[in-house]
Each structure stands twice: as C-alpha cells, then as structure tokens.
N, C-alpha and C positions, 0 to 999 in steps of 0.2 A: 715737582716743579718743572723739570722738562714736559711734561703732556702739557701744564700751561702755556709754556713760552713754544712751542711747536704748534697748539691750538690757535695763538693769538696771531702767531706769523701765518700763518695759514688763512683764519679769519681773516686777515686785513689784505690779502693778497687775493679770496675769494669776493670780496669787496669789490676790486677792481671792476667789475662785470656793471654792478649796478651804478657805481658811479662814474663810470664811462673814462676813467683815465686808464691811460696808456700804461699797460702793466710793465713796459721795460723802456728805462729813462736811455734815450739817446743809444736808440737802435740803428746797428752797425745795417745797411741795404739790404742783408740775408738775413736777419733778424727780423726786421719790418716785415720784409717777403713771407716769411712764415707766419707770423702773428698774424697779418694779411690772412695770408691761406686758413689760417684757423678760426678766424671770423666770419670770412665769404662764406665757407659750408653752411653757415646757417645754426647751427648747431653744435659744434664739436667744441669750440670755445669754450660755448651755456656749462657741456656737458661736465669737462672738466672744470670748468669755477663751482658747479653746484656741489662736484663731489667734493672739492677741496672743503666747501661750507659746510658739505656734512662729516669730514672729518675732524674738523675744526670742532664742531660740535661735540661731534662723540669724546675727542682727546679732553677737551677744557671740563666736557661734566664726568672726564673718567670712565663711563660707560661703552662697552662693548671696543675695548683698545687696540685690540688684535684686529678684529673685524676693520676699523679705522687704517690701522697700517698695513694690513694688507690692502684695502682700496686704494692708499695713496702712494704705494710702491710703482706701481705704472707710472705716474705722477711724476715724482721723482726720477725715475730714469730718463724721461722727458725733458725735464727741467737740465739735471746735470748735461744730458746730452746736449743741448740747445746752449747753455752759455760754456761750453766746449766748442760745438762747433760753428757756431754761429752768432754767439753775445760775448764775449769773454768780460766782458765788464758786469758785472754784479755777481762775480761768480762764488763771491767771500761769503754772500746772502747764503748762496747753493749750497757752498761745501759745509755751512755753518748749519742748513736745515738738516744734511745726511748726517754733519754726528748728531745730532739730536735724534733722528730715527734710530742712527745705530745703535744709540747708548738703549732707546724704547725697545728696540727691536732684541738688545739683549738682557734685559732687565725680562721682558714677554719671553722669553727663550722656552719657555714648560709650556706655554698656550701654542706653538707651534709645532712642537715635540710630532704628533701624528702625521703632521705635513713631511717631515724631513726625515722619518721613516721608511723604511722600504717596502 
C-alpha cells in the first residue's frame, strides 16, 4: 500500500512539468528564486520531474523498488532541504513523503544489505 500511495504522490507531483503549474502554492521570494533557477538551466528541472515519473512508475507497478529509492533518495533530500530552508509551508507533504520512504526503505532493508556493508 505504501509503494502506491508514494507512487501516486510522486506521479502527480512529476505531472507538474507537463502541465506547466507551479509545483509550490505561494512561494516564499527564496523559494520562487530557486524553482526560478531550476527552470532557467534548461534542464535540471526536466531532469528531476522525469526521474520522479520513473519512480513513480517503478513504485506503483512494484518493479525494481530498491533501484526506485535509491534514485529518489537525492530527490528527497532536495525537497526536505528546500521547504526547511526556503518553503516552510507544505512541509507536512515533505515529512509525510520521508515516512513513507522510510517505512519502504526499511521494509527493502535485505535489498540494501551489500550497500551498508564494509
């Protein structure tokens, strides 16, 4: 149930890209500023919305789910970081997406096992 509800939040939030809304409702100046800067590159926006859609993907049909959160682990630290230091408002989305990683992330705990090894 969690890989759904973290695929779907995911999915509707890689969305944003193509439907051209404003991924963060009533952006504090330094918020905009960056959303801003992440846009202008050209790219770096695309880059992270397409990853989020391919995570979204992988989470909702179950397939390859380690591989999924580890790609969206960057992501995530991004995201917390940003409405910490710069969005504090929708941060309840934020902290609500990390337990759902963290609960996948320790559920997946044996698919990692070789990473957290010495």
């Amino acid at each position: 149930m969690a890989l759904i509800v973290l695929g779907i939040i995911l999915l509707v939030a890689s969305t944003n890209l193509i439907t051209q809304r404003n991924p963060v409702s009533n952006p504090t100046p330094q918020g905009s500023a960056f959303i801003r800067f992440l846009t202008d590159t050209g790219y770096l926006f695309q880059v992270v919305k397409i990853t989020e859609f391919a995570v979204a993907v992988l989470l909702i049909v179950g397939r390859f789910v380690a591989l999924a959160l580890v790609l969206f682990a960057p992501i995530l630290v991004n995201i917390l970081s940003f409405h910490y230091f710069l969005q504090p408002a929708g941060s309840s989305l934020a902290l609500a997406v990390t337990g759902l990683y963290g609960y996948l992330v320790f559920v997946y705990r044996e698919r990692f096992r070789g990473v957290l090894e010495p």
